[in-house]
N, CA, C and O atoms as a GROMACS GRO file, in nm:
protein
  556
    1UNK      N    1 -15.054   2.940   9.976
    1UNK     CA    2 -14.983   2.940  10.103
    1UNK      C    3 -14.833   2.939  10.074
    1UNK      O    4 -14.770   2.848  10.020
    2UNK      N    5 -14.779   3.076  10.128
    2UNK     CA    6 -14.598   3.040  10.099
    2UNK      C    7 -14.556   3.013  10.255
    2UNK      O    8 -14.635   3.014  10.350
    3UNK      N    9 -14.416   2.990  10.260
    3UNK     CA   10 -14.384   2.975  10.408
    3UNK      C   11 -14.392   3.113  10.476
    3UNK      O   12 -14.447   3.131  10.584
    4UNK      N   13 -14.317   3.229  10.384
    4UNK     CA   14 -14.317   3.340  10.486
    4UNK      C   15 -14.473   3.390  10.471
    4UNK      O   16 -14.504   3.436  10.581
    5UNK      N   17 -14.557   3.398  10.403
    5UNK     CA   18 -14.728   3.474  10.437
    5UNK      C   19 -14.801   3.397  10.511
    5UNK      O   20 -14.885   3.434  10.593
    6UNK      N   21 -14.775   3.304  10.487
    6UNK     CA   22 -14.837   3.164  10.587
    6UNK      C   23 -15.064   3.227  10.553
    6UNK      O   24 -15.140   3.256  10.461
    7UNK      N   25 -15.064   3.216  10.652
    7UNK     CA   26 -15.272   3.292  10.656
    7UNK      C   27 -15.228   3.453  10.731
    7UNK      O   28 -15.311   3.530  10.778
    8UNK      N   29 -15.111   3.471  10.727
    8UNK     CA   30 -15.135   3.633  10.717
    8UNK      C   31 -15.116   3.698  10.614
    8UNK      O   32 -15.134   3.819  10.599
    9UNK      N   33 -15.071   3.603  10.519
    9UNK     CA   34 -15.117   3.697  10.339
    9UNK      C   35 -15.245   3.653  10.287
    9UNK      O   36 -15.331   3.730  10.244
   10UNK      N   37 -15.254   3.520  10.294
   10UNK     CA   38 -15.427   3.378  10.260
   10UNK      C   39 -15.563   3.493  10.324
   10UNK      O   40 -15.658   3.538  10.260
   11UNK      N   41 -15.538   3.509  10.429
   11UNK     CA   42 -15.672   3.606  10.500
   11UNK      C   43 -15.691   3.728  10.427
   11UNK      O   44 -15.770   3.711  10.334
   12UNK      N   45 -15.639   3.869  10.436
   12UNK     CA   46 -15.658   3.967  10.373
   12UNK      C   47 -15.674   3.946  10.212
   12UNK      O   48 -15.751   4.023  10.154
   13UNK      N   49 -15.591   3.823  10.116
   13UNK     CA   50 -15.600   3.823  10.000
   13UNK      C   51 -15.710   3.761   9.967
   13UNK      O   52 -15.766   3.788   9.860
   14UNK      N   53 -15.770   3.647  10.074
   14UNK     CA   54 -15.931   3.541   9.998
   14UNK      C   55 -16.073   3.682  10.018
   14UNK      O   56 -16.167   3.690   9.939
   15UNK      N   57 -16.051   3.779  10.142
   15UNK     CA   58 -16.129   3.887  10.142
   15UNK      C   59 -16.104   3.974  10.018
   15UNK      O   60 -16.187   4.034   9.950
   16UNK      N   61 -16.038   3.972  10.012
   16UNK     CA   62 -16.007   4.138   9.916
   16UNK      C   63 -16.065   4.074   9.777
   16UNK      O   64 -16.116   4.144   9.691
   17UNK      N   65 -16.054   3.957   9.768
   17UNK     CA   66 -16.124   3.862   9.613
   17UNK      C   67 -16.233   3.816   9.618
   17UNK      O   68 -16.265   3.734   9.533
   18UNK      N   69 -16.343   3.864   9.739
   18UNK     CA   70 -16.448   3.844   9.775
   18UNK      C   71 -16.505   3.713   9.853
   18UNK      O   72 -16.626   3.690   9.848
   19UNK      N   73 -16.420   3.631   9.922
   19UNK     CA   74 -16.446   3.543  10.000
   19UNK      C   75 -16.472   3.591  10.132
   19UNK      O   76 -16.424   3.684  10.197
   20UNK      N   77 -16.593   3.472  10.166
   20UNK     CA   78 -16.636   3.560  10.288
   20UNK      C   79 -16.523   3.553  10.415
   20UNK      O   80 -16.445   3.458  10.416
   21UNK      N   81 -16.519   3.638  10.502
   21UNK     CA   82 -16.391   3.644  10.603
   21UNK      C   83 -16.410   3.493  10.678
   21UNK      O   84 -16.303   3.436  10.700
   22UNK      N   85 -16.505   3.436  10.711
   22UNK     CA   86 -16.503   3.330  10.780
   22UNK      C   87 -16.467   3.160  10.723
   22UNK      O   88 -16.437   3.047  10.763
   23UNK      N   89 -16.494   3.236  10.611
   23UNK     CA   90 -16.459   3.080  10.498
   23UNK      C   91 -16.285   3.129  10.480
   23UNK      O   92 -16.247   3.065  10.381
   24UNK      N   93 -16.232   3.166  10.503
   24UNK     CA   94 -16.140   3.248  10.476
   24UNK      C   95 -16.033   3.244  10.568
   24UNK      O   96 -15.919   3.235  10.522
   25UNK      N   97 -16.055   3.250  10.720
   25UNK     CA   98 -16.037   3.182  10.824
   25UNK      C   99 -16.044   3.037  10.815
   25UNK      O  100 -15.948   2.971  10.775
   26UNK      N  101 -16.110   3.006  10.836
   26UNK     CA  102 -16.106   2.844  10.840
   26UNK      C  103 -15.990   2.784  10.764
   26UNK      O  104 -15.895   2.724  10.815
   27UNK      N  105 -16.012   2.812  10.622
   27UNK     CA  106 -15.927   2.740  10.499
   27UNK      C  107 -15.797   2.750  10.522
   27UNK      O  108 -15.709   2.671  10.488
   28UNK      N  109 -15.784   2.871  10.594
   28UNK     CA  110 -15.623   2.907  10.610
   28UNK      C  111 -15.594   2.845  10.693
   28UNK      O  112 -15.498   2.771  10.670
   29UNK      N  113 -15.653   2.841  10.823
   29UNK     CA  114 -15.632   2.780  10.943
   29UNK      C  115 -15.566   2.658  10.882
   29UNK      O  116 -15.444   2.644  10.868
   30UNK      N  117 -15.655   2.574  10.848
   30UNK     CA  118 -15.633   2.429  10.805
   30UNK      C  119 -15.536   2.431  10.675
   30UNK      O  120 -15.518   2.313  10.644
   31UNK      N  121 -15.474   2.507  10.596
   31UNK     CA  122 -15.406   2.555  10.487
   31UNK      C  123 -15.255   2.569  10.522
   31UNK      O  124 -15.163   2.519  10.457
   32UNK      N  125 -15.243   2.637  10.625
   32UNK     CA  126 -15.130   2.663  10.743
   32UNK      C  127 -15.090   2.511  10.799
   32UNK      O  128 -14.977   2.466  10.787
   33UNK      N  129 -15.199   2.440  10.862
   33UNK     CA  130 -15.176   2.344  10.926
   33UNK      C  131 -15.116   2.224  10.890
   33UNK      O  132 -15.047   2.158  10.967
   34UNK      N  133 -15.148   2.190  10.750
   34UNK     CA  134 -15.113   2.098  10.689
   34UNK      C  135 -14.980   2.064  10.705
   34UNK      O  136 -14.933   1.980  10.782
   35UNK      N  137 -14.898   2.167  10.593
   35UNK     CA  138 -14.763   2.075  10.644
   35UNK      C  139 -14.703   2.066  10.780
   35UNK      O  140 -14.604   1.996  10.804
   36UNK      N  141 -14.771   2.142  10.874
   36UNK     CA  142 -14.660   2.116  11.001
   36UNK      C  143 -14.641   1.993  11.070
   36UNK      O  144 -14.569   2.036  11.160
   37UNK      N  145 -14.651   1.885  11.090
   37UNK     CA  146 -14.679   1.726  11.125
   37UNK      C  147 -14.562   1.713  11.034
   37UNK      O  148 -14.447   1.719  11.080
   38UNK      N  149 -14.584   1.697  10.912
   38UNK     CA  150 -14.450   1.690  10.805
   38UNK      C  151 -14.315   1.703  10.888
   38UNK      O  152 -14.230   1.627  10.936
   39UNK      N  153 -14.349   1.900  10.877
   39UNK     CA  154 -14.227   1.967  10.876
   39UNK      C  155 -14.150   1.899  11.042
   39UNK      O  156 -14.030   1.900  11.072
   40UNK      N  157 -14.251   1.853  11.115
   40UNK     CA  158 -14.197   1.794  11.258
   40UNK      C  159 -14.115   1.682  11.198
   40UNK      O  160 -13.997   1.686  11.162
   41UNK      N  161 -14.167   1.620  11.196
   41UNK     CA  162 -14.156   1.460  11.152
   41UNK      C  163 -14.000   1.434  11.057
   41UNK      O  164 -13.904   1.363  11.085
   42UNK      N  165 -14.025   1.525  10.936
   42UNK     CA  166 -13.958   1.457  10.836
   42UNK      C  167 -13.814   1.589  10.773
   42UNK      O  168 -13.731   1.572  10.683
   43UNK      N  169 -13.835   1.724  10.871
   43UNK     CA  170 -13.767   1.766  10.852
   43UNK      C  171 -13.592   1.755  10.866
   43UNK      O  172 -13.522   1.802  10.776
   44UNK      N  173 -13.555   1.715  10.940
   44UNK     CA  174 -13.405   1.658  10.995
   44UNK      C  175 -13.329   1.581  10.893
   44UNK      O  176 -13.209   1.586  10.866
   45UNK      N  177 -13.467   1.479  10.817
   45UNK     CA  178 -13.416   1.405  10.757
   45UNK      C  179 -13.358   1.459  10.585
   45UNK      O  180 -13.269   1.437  10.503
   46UNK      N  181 -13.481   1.540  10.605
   46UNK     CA  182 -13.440   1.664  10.422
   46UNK      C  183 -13.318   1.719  10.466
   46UNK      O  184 -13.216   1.692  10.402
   47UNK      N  185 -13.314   1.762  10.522
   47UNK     CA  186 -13.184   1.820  10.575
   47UNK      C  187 -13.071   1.770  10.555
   47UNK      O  188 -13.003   1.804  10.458
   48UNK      N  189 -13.039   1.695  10.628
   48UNK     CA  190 -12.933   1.572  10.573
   48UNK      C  191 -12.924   1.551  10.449
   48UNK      O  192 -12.813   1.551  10.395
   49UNK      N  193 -13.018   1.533  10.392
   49UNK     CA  194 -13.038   1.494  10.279
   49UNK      C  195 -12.944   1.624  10.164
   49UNK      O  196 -12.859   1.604  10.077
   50UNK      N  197 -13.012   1.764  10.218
   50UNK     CA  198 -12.976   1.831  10.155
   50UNK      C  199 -12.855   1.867  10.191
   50UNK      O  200 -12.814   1.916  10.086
   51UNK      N  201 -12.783   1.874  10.256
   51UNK     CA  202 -12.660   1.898  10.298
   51UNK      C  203 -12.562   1.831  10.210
   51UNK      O  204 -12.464   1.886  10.158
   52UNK      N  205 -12.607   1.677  10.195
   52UNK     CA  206 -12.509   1.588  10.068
   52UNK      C  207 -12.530   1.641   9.953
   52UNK      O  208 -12.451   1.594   9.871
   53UNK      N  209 -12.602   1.720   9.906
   53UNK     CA  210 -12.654   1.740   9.770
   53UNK      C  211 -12.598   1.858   9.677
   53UNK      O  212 -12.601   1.869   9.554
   54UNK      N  213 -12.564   1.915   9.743
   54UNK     CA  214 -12.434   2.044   9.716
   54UNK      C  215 -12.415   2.191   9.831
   54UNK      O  216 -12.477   2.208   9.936
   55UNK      N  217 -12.326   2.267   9.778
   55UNK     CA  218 -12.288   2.361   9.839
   55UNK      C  219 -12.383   2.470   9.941
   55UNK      O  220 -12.386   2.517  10.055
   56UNK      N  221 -12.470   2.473   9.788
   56UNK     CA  222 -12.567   2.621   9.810
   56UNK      C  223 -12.656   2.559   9.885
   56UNK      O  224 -12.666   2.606   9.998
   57UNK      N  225 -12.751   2.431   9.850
   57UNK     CA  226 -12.863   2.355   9.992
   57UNK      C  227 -12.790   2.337  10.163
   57UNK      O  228 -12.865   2.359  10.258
   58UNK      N  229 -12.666   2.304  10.185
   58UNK     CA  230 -12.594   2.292  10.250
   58UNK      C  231 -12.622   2.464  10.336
   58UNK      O  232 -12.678   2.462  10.446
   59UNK      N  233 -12.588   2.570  10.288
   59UNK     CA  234 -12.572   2.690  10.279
   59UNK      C  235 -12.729   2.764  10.318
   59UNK      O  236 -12.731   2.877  10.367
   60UNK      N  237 -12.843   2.694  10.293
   60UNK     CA  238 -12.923   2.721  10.278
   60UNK      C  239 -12.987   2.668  10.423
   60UNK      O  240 -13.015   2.744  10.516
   61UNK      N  241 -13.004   2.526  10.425
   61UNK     CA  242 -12.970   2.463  10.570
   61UNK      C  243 -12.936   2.503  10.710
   61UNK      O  244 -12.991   2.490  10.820
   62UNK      N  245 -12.837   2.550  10.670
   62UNK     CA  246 -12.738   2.629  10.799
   62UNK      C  247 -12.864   2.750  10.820
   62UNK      O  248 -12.930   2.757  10.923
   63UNK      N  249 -12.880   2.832  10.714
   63UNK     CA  250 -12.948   2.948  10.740
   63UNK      C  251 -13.144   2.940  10.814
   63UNK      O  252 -13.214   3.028  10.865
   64UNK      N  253 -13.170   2.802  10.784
   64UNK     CA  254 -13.314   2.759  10.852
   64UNK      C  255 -13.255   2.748  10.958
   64UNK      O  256 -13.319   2.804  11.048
   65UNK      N  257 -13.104   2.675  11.012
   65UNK     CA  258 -13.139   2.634  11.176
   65UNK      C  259 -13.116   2.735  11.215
   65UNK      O  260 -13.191   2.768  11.306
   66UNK      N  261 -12.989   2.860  11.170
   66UNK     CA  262 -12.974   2.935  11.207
   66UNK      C  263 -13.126   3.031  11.265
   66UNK      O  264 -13.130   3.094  11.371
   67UNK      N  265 -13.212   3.021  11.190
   67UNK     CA  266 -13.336   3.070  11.186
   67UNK      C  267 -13.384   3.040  11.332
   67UNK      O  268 -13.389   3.117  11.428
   68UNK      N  269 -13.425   2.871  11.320
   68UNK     CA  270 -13.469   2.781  11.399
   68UNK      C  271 -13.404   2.821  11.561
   68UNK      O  272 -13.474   2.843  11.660
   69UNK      N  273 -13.264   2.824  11.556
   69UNK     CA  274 -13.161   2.807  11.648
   69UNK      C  275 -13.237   3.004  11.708
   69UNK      O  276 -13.272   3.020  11.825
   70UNK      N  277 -13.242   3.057  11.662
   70UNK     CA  278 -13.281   3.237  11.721
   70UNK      C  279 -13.410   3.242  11.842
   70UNK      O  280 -13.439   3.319  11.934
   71UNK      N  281 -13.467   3.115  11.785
   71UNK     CA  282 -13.580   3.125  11.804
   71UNK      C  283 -13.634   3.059  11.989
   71UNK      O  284 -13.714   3.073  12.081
   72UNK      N  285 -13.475   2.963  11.925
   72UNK     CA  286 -13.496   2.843  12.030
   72UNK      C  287 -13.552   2.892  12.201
   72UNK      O  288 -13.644   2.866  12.280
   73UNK      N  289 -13.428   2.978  12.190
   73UNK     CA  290 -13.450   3.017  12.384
   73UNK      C  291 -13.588   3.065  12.407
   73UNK      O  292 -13.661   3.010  12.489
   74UNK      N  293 -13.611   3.129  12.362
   74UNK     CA  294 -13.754   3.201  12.412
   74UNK      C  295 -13.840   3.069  12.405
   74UNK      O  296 -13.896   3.056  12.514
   75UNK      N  297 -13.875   2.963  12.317
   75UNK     CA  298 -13.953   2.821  12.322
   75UNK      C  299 -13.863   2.758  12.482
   75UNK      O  300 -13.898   2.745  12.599
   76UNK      N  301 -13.801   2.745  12.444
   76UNK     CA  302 -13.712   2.655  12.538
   76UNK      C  303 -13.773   2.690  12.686
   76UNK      O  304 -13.823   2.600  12.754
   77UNK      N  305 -13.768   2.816  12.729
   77UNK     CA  306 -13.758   2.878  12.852
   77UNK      C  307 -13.921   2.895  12.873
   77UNK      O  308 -13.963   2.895  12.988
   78UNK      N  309 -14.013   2.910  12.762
   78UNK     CA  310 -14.142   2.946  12.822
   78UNK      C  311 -14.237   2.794  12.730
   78UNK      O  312 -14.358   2.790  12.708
   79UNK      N  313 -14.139   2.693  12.694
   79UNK     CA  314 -14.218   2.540  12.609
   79UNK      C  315 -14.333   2.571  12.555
   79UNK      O  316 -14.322   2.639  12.453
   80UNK      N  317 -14.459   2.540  12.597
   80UNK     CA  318 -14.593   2.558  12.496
   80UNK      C  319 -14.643   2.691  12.513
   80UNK      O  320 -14.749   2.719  12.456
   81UNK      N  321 -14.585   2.775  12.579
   81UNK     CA  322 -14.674   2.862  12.533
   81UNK      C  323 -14.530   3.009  12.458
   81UNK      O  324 -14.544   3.120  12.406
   82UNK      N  325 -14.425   2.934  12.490
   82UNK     CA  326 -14.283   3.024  12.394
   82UNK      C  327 -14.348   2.970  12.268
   82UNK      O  328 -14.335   3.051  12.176
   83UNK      N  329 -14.435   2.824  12.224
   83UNK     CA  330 -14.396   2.806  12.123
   83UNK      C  331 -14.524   2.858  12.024
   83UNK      O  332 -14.527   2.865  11.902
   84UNK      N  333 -14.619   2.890  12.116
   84UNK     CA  334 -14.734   2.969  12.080
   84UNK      C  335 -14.737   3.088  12.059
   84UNK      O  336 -14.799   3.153  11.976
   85UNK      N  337 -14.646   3.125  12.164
   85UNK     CA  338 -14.639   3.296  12.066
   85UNK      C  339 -14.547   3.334  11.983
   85UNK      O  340 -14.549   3.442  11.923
   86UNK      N  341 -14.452   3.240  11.973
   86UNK     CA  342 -14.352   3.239  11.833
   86UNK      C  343 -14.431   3.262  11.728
   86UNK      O  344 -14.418   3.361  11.656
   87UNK      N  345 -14.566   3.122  11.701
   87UNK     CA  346 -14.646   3.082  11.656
   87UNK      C  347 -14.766   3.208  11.611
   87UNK      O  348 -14.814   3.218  11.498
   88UNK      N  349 -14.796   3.288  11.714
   88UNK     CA  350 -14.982   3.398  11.723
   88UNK      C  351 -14.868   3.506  11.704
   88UNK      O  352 -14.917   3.615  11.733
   89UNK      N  353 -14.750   3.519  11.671
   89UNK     CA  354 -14.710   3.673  11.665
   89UNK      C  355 -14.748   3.708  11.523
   89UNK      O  356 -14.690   3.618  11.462
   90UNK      N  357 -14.807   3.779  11.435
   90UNK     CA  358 -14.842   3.768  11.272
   90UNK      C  359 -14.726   3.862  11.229
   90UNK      O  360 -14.749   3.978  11.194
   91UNK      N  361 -14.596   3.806  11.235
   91UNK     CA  362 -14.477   3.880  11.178
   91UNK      C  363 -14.469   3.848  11.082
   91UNK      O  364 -14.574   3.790  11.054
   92UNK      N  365 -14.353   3.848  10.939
   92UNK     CA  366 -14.318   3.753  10.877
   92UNK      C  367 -14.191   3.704  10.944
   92UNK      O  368 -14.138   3.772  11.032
   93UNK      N  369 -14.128   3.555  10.892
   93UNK     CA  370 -14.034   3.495  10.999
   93UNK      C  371 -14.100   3.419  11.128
   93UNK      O  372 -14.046   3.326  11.189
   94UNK      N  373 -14.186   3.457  11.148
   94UNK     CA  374 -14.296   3.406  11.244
   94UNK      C  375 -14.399   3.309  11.180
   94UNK      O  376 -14.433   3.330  11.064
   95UNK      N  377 -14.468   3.170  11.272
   95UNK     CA  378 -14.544   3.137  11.226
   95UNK      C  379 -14.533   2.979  11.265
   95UNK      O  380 -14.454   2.926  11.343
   96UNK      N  381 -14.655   2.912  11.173
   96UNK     CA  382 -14.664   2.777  11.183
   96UNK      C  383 -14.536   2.696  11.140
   96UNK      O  384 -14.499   2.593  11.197
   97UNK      N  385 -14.475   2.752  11.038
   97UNK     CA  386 -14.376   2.635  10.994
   97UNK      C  387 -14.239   2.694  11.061
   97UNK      O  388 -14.137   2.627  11.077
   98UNK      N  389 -14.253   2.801  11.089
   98UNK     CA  390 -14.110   2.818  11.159
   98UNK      C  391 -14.115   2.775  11.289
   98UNK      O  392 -14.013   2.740  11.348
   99UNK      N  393 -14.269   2.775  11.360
   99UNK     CA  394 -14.252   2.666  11.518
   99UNK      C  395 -14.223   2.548  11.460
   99UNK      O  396 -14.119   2.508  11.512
  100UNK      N  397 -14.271   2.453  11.360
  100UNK     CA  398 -14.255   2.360  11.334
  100UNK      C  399 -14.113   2.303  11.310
  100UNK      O  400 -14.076   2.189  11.341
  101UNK      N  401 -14.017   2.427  11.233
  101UNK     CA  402 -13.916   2.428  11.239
  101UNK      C  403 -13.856   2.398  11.407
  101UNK      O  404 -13.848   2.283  11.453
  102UNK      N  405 -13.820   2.515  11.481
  102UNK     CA  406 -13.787   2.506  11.626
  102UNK      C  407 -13.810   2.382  11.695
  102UNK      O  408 -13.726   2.315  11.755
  103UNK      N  409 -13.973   2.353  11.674
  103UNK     CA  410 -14.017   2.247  11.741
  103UNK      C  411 -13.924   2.106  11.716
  103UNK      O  412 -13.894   2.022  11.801
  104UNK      N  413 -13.888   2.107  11.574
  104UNK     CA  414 -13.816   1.981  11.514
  104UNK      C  415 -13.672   1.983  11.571
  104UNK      O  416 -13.623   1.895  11.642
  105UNK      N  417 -13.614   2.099  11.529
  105UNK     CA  418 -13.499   2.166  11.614
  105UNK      C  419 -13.471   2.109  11.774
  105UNK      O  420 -13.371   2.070  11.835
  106UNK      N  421 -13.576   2.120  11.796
  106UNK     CA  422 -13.553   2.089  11.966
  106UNK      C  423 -13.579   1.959  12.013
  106UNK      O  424 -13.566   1.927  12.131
  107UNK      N  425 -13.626   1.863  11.901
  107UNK     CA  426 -13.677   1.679  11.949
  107UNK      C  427 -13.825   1.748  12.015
  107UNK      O  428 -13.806   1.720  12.134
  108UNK      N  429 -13.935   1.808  12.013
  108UNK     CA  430 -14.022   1.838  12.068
  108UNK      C  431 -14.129   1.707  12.020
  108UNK      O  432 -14.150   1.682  11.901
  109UNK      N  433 -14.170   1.657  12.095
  109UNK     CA  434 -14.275   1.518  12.014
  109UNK      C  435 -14.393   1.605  11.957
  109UNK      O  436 -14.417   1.717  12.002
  110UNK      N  437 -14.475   1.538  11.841
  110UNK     CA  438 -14.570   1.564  11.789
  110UNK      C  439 -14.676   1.664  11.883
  110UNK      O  440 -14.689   1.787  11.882
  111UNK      N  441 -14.747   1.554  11.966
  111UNK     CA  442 -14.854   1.547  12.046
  111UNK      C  443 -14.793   1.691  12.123
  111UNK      O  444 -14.875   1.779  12.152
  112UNK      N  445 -14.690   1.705  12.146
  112UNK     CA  446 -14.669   1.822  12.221
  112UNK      C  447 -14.653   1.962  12.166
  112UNK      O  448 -14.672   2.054  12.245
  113UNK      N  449 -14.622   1.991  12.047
  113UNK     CA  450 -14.597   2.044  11.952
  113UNK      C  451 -14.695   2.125  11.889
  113UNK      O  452 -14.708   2.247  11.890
  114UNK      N  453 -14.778   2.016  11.819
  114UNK     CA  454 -14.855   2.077  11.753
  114UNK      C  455 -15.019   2.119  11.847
  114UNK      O  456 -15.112   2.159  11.777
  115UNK      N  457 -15.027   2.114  11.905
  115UNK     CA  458 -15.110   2.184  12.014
  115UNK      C  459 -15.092   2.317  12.030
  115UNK      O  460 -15.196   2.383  12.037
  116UNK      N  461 -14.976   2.383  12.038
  116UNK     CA  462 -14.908   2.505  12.074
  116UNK      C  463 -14.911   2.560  11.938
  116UNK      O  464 -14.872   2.677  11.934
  117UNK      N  465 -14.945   2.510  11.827
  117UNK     CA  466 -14.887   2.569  11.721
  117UNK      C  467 -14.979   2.585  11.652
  117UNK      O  468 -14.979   2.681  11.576
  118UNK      N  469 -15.143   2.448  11.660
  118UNK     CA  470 -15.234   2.467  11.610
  118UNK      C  471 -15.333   2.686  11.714
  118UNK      O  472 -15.395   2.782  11.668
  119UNK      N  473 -15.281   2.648  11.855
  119UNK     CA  474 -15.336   2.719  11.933
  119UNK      C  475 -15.318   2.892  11.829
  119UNK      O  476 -15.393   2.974  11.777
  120UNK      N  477 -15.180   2.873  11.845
  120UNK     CA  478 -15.077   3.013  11.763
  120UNK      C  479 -15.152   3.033  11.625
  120UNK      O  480 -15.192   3.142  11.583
  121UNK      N  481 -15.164   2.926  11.569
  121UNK     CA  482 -15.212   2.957  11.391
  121UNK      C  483 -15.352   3.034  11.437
  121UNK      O  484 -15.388   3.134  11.375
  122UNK      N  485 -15.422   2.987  11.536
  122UNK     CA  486 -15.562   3.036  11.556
  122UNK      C  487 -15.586   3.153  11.613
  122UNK      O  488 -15.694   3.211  11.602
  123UNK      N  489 -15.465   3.207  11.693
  123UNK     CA  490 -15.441   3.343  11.743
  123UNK      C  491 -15.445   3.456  11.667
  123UNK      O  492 -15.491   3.569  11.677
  124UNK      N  493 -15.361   3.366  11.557
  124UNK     CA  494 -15.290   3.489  11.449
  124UNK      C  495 -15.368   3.491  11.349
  124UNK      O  496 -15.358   3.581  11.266
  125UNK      N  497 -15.463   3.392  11.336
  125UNK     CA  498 -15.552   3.395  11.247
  125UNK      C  499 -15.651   3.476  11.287
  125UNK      O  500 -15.717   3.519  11.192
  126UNK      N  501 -15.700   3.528  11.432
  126UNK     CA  502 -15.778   3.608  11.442
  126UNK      C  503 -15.778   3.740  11.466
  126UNK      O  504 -15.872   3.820  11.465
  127UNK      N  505 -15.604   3.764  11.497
  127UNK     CA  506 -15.553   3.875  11.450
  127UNK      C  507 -15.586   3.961  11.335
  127UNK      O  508 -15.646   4.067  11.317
  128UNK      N  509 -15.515   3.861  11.257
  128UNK     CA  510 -15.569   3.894  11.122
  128UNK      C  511 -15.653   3.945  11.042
  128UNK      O  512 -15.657   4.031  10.954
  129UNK      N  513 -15.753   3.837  11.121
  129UNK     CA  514 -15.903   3.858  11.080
  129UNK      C  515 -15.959   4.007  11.094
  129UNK      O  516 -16.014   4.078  11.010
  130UNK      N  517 -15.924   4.032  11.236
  130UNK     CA  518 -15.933   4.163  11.308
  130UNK      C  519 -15.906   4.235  11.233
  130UNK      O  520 -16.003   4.284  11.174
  131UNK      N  521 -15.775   4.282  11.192
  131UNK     CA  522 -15.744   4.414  11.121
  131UNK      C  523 -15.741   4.359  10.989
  131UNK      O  524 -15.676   4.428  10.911
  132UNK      N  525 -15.800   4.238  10.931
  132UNK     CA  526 -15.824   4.287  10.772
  132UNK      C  527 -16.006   4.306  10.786
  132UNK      O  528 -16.061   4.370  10.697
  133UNK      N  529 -16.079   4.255  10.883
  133UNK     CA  530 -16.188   4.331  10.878
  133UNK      C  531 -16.191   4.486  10.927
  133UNK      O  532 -16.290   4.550  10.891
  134UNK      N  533 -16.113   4.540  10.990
  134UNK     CA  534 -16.131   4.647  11.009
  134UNK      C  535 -16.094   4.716  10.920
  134UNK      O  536 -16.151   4.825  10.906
  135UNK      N  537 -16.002   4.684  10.843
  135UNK     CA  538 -16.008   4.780  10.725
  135UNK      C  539 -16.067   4.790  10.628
  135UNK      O  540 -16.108   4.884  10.560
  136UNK      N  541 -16.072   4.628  10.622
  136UNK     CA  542 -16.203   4.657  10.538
  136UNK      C  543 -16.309   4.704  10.550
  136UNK      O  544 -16.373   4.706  10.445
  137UNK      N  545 -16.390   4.770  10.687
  137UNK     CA  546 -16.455   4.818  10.760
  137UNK      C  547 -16.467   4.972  10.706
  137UNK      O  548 -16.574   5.008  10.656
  138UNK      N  549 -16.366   5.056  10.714
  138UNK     CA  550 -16.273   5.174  10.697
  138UNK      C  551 -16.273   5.208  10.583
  138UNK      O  552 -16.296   5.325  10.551
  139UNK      N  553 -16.239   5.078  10.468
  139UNK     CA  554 -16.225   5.145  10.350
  139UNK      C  555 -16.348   5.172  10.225
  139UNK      O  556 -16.320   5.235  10.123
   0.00000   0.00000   0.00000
C-alpha cells in the first residue's frame, strides 16, 4: 500500500498475481483503512513536528496542505458526501489518506470522518474491482 495507489494499484496487482478478486477487495479495503484514524488524529501534530526539523520537511508540509487546502471547498460545501467522493473518485491524488488529510485539515471529528471515507474506499474499491475484472475478462 503506497499513499498515491492506495487499493487502486493493491486490486489489479493481488489479481494479476493470482489472488482471487474478492480476497483482494477485502484486504485492500481494510489495507487502505488502516492508517486513516492515525492520519486524522495524529497528523497536525507530525507536522509541527516536521516543520521544526528542517527546510525541505517544512517545504514538503506546505505542499500536503497545499494539497489538503485544494481539496477543502468541494468537502466543505457538500461535508460527508464532498468527502466521499473526494474519497470513491479512483484518481491518483485522490483517496483514503488524502480525505484523511482534508478531513484533519478541517477539525472534522473521527466518528464523522471516517464514515465518509470508509463509504469512498468501498466505492472505489468496487470501481476497481469492475474494470480490473473486466479486463481481466477481455484479456
Amino acid at each position: 500500500m503506497t499513499p498515491v495507489l492506495e487499493l487502486r494499484g493493491a486490486i489489479p496487482i493481488a489479481t494479476a498475481n493470482g489472488l482471487n478478486l474478492w480476497v483482494a477487495i477485502g484486504i485492500s479495503i481494510i489495507g487502505n483503512m488502516i492508517p486513516v484514524p492515525f492520519i486524522i488524529i495524529f497528523i497536525r501534530k507530525i507536522f509541527e513536528w516536521m516543520r521544526k526539523k528542517s527546510d525541505g520537511l517544512n517545504r514538503l508540509v506546505t505542499r500536503f496542505e497545499q494539497k489538503a487546502e485544494k481539496h477543502k471547498k468541494t468537502v466543505l460545501k457538500y461535508e460527508f458526501w464532498g468527502l466521499f467522493i473526494l474519497v470513491a473518485i479512483p484518481l491518483p491524488g485522490t483517496g483514503a489518506w488524502t480525505g484523511a488529510l482534508v478531513a484533519a485539515m478541517m477539525d472534522m471529528r473521527l466518528k464523522s470522518a471516517l464514515p465518509a471515507i470508509f463509504l469512498g474506499v468501498t466505492a472505489a474499491g468496487a470501481i476497481i474491482a469492475f474494470l480490473t475484472y473486466g479486463v481481466t475478462v477481455m484479456a
